[in-house]
C-alpha positions, 0 to 999 in steps of 0.5 A: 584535378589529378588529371591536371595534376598528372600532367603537370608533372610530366610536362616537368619531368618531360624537361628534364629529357629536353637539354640544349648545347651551345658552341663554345667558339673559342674552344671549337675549330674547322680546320682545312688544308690547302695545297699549291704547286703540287706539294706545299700543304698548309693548314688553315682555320676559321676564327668566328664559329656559332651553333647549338644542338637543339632537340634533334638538330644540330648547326654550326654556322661559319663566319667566311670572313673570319678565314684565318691563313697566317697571311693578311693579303691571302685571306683577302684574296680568299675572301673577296675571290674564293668565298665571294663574302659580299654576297656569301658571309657563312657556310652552315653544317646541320645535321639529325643527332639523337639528344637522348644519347648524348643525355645518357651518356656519363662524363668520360664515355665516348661515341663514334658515329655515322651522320649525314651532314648537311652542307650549305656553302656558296650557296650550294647545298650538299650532303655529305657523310661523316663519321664522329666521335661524341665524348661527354664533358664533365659540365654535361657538355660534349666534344664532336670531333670528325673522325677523318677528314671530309674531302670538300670538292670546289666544283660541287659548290660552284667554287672553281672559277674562285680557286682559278681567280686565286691560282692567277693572282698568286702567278701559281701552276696549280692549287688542289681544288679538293680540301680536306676539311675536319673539325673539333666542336665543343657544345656547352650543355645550356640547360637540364 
C-alpha cells in the first residue's frame, strides 16, 4: 500500500516538472528580407504560424501561403512560383531544448543559447545553427527570439529555378538568392 502510495505521489509531483508551451501566433513573427537589383531590400512576413514546446522538443510550423509583402500580386507570385504551395503549404523548424531550464528560469531572467534547428522547406531538410535569447513572461511563458539573422540559401532547398522564375516575371536583373531570416516567437505556458 505505501508503495502504491509513493508512487502515486511521484507521478503527481512528476507533473509539476512536465510543462507545455503553445505559440501565440499573433504575438510570434518570422520575418526575412528580400533583395532585388542589387540594392533594394525589403522586409517580409509571414501571417499564419503554429507550434508548441513539448518535453524536450520544440516546432513551429509555417503557413507558406500566408507570406506577407505588402504587394498582392508578389505574394502570388511568391506562392505559386517560389514556394510552390500546391504542393509544399508549410516549412517547419524544430529543435531539442532543455524545458527544466525554461521552468527554472523566473519571470524577467534572460537566456542566450546555441541550438541546432532543424529546417524542413520545399521539401528539404537542413540543419542549421542558431544562437537565441530565452526571456520567461510573467504568465510563466517565454519570448525566443534569434539573436542574428540566419542566412537561408535558395540552392540548399531546390528553391533556384523559383527565385530565377520570379526574377523573369518581374523584368528584373538580379534577386539575392540568399535571405536572411529571423524570428520573434511567443510560447504561451498551457500547463504546470
Amino acid at each position: 500500500m505505501k508503495r502504491h502510495l509513493f508512487l502515486y505521489l511521484l507521478a503527481i509531483t512528476s507533473c509539476g516538472v512536465h510543462a507545455d508551451w503553445r505559440l501565440s501566433s499573433d504575438d510570434s513573427s518570422v520575418n526575412f528580407i528580400s533583395t532585388k537589383k542589387t540594392n533594394i531590400s525589403e522586409v517580409h512576413h509571414f501571417k499564419a504560424l503554429s507550434g508548441s514546446i513539448e518535453g524536450s522538443e520544440a516546432h513551429v510550423s509555417i503557413d507558406l501561403t500566408s507570406v506577407e509583402t505588402n504587394i498582392p500580386i508578389r505574394n502570388e507570385r511568391m506562392r505559386h512560383l517560389l514556394f510552390e504551395t500546391k504542393t509544399f503549404l508549410s516549412a517547419s523548424i524544430s529543435t531539442e531544448i532543455d524545458t527544466l531550464k525554461l521552468l527554472n528560469m523566473k519571470c524577467g531572467d534572460s537566456e542566450q543559447m546555441s541550438l541546432m534547428l532543424r529546417l524542413n522547406f520545399h521539401g528539404i531538410s537542413q540543419q542549421v545553427e542558431s544562437e537565441i535569447q530565452v526571456v520567461k513572461l510573467t504568465n510563466g511563458g517565454v519570448q525566443v527570439s534569434s539573436q542574428y539573422p540566419i542566412i537561408i540559401k535558395a540552392e540548399d532547398f531546390g528553391l533556384t529555378k523559383g527565385v530565377d522564375a520570379l526574377r523573369e516575371i518581374a523584368n528584373l536583373p538580379v534577386i539575392s538568392s540568399a535571405v536572411p531570416v529571423t524570428f520573434n516567437l511567443h510560447f504561451e505556458k498551457t500547463n504546470d
